[in-house]
TIKOLNU-171694 format. One line per field, with one value per residue: x, z, y of N, C-alpha, C in turn. Coordinates in nm, 4 decimals, always signed. Layout:
n_px = [X / ...]
n_pz = [Z / ...]
n_py = [Y / ...]
ca_px = [X / ...]
ca_pz = [Z / ...]
ca_py = [Y / ...]
c_px = [X / ...]
c_pz = [Z / ...]
c_py = [Y / ...]
// end
This chain:
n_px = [+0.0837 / +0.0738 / +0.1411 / -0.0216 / +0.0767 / -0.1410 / -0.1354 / -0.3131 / -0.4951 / -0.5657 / -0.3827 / -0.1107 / -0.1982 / -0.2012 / +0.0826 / +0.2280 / +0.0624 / +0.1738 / +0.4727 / +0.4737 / +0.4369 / +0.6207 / +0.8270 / +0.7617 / +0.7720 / +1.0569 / +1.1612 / +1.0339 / +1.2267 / +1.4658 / +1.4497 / +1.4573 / +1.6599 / +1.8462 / +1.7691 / +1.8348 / +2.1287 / +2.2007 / +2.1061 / +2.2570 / +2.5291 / +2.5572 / +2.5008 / +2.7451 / +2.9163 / +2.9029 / +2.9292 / +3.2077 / +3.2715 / +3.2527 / +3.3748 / +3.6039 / +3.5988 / +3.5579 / +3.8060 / +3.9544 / +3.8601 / +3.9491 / +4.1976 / +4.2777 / +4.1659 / +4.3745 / +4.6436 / +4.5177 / +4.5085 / +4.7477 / +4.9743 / +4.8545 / +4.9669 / +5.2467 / +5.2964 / +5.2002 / +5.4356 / +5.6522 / +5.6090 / +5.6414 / +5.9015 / +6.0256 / +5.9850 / +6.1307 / +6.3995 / +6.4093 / +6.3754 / +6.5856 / +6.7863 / +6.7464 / +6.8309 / +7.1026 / +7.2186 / +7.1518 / +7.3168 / +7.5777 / +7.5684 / +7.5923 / +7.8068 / +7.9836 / +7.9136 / +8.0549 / +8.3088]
n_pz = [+0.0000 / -0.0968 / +0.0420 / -0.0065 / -0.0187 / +0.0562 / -0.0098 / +0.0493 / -0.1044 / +0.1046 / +0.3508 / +0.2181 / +0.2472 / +0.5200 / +0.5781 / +0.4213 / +0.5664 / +0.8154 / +0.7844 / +0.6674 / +0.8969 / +1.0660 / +0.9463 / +0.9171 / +1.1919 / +1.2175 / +1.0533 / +1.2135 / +1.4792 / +1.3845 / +1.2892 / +1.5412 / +1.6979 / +1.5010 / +1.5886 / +1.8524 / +1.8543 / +1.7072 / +1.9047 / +2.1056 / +2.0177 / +1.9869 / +2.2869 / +2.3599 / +2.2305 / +2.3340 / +2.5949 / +2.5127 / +2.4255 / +2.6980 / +2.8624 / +2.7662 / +2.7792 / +3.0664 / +3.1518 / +3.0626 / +3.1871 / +3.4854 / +3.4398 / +3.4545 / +3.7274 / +3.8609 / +3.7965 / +3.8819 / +4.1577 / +4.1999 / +4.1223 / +4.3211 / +4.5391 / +4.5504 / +4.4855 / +4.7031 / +4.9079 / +4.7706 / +4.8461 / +5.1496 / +5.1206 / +5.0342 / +5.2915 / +5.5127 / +5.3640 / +5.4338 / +5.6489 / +5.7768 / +5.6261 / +5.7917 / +6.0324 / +6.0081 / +5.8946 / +6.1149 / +6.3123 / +6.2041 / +6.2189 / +6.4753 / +6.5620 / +6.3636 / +6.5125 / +6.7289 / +6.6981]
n_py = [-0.1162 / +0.2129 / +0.5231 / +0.8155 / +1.1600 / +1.4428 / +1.7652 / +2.0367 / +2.3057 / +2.5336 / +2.4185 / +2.4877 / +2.7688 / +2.8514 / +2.8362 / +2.9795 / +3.2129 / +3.2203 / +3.1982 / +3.4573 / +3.6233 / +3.5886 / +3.6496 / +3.9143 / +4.0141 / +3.9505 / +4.1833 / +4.4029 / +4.3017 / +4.3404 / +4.6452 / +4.7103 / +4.6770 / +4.7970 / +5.0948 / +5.0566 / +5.0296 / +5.2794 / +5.4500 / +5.3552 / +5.4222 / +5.6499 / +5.7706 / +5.6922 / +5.8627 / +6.0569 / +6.0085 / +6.0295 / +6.2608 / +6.3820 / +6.2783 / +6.3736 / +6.6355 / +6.6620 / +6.5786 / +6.8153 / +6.9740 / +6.8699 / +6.8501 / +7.1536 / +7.1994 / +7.0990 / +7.1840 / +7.4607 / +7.4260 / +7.3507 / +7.5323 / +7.7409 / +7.6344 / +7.5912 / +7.8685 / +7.9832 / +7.8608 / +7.9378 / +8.2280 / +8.1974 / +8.0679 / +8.2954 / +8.4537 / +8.3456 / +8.3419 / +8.6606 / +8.6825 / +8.5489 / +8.7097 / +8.9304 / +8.8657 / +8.8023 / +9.0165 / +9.2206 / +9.0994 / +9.1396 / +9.4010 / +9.4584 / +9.3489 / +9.5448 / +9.7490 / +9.7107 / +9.7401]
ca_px = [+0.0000 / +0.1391 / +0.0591 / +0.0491 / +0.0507 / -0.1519 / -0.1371 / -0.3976 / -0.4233 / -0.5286 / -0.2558 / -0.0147 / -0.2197 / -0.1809 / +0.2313 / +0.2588 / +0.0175 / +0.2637 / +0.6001 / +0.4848 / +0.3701 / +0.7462 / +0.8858 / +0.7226 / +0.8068 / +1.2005 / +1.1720 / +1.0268 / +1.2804 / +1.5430 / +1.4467 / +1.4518 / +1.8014 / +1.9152 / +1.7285 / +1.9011 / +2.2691 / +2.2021 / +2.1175 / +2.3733 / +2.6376 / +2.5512 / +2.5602 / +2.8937 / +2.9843 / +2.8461 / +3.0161 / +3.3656 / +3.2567 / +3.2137 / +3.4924 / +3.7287 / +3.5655 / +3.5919 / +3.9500 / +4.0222 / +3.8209 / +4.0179 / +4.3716 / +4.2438 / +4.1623 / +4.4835 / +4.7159 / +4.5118 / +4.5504 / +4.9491 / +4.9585 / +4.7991 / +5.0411 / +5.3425 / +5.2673 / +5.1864 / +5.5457 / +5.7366 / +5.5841 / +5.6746 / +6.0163 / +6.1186 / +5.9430 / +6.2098 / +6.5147 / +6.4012 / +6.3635 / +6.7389 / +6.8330 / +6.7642 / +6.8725 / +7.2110 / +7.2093 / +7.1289 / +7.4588 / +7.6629 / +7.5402 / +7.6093 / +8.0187 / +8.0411 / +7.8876 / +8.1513 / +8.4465]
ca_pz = [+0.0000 / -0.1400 / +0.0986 / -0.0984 / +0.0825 / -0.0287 / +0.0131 / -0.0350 / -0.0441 / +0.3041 / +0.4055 / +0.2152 / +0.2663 / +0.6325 / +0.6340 / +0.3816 / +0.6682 / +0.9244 / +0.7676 / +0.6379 / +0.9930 / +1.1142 / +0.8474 / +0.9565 / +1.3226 / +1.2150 / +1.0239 / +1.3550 / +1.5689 / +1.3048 / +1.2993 / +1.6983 / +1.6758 / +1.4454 / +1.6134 / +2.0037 / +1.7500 / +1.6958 / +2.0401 / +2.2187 / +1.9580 / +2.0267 / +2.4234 / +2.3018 / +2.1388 / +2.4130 / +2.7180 / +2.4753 / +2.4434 / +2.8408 / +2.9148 / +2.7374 / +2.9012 / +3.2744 / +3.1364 / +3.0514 / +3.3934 / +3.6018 / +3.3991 / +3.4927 / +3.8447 / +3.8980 / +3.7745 / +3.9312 / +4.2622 / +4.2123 / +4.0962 / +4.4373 / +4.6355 / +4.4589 / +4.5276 / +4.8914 / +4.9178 / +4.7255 / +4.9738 / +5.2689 / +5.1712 / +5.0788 / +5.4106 / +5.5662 / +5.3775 / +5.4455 / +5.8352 / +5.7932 / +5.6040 / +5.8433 / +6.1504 / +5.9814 / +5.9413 / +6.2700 / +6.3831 / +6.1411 / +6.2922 / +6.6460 / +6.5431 / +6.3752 / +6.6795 / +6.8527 / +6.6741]
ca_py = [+0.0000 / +0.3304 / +0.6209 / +0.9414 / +1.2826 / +1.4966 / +1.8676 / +2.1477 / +2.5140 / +2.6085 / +2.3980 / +2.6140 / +2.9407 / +2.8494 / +2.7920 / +3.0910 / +3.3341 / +3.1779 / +3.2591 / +3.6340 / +3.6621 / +3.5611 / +3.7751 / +4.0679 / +4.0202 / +3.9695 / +4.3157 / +4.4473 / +4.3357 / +4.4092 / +4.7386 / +4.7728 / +4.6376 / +4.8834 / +5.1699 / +5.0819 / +5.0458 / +5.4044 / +5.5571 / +5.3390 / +5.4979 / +5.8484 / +5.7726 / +5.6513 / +5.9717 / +6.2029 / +5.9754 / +6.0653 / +6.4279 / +6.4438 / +6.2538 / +6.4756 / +6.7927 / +6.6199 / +6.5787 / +6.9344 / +7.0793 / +6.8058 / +6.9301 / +7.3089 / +7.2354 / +7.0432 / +7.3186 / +7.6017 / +7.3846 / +7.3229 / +7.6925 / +7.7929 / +7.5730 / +7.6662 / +8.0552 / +7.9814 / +7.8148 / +8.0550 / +8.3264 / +8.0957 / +8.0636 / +8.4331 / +8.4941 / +8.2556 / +8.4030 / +8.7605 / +8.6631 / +8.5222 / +8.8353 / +9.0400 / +8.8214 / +8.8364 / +9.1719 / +9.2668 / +9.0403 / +9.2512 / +9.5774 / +9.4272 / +9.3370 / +9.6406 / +9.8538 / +9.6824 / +9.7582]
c_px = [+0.0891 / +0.0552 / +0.0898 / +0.0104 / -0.0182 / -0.1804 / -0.2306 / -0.3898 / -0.4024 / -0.4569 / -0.1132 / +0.0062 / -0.1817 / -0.0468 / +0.2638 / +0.2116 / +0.1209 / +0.4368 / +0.6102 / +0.4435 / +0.5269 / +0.8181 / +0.9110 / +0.7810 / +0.9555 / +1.2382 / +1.1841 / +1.1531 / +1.4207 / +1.5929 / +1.4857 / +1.5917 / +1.8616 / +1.8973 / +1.8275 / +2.0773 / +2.3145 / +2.2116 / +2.2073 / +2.5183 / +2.6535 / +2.5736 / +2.6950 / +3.0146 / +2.9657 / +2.9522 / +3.1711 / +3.3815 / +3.2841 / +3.3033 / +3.6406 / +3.6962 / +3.6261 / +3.7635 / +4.0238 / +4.0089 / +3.9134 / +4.1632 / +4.3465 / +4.2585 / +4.3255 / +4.5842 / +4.6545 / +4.5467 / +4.7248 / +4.9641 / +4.9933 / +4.9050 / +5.1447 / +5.3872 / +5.3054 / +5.3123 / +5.6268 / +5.7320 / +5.6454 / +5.8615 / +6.1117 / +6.0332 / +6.0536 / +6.3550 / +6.5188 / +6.4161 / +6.5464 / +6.8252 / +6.9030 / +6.7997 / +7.0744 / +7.2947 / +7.2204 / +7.2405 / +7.5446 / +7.6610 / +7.6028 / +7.8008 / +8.0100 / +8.0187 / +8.0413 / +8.2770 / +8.4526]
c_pz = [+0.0000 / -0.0405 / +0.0206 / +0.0108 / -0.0236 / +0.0647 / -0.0473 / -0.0321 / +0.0482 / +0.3467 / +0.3915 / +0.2168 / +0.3972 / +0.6649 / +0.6053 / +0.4716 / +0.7690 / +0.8910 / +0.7080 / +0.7760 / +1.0701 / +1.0685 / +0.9019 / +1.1169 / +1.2999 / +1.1626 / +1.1206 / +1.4328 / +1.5040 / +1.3175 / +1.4397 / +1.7184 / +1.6801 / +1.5211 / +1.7291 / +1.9736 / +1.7768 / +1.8393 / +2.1087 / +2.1594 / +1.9784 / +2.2159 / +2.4022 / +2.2965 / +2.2466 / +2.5410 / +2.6556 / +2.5078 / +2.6080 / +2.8907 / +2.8708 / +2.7928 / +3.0352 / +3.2466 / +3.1571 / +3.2044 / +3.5178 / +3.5815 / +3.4810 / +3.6432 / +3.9128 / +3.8959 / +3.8276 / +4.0724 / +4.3244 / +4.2077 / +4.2395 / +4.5311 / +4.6194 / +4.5235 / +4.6479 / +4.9496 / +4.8962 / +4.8640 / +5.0900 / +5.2799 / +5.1229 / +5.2144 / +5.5110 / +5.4906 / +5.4151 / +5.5841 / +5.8258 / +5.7765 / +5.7065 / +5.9773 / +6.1426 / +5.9372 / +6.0360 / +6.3288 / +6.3154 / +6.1945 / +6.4054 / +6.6354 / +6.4684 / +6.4913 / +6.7339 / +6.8002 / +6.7071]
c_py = [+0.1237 / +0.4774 / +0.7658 / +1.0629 / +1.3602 / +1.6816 / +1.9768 / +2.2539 / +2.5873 / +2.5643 / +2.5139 / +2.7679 / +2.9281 / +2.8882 / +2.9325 / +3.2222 / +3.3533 / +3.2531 / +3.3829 / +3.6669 / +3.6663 / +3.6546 / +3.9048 / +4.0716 / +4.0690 / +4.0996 / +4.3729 / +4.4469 / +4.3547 / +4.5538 / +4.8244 / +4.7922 / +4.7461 / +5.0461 / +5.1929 / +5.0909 / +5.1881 / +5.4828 / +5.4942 / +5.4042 / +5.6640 / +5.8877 / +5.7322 / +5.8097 / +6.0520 / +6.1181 / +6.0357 / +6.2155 / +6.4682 / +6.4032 / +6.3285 / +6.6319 / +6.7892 / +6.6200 / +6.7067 / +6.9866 / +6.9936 / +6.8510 / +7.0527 / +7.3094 / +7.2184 / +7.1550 / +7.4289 / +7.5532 / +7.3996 / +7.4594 / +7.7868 / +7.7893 / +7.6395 / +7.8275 / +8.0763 / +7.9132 / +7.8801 / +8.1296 / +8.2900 / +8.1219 / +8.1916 / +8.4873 / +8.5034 / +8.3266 / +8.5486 / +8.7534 / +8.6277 / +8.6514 / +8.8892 / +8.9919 / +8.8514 / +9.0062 / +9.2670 / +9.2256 / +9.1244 / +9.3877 / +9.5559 / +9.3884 / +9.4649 / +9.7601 / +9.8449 / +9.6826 / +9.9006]
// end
């Protein structure tokens, strides 16, 4: 006994509703894909943008900080040879007095 298959139209209108129905979904999430591609590339681009800003303002602060220090050291230590200066100075006055 020969079994034959046999196939009819609503069968293959059925498969064909089924795989344009799949189709269309894979477009869909194709499209979503491509869409979240895009905005995660531009958060991309904007984290670079912001990270080279925070770069510059963290260079800026750094150097106006050192800058600051620097200054306030200088000052410090002609404070310190001016105090010597004039300690030595004052001993010079005091041997020549006394000659």
């Amino acid at each position: 006994m020969v079994m034959v298959d046999t196939v009819n139209l609503d069968f293959l209108g059925r498969n064909l509703a089924d795989i344009q129905r799949d189709q269309a979904q894979l477009r869909s999430d194709v499209m979503q894909v491509r869409q979240l591609i895009l905005l995660v590339t531009e958060k991309i681009g904007r984290l670079e943008r912001n990270s080279h800003e925070m770069t510059d303002d963290l260079t800026l602060m750094l150097k106006s900080e050192l800058s600051g220090t620097l200054a306030n050291l200088e000052d410090r230590i002609e404070a310190l040879i001016d105090r010597r200066i004039t300690t030595v100075e004052e001993k010079i006055d005091q041997v020549l007095d006394r000659l």
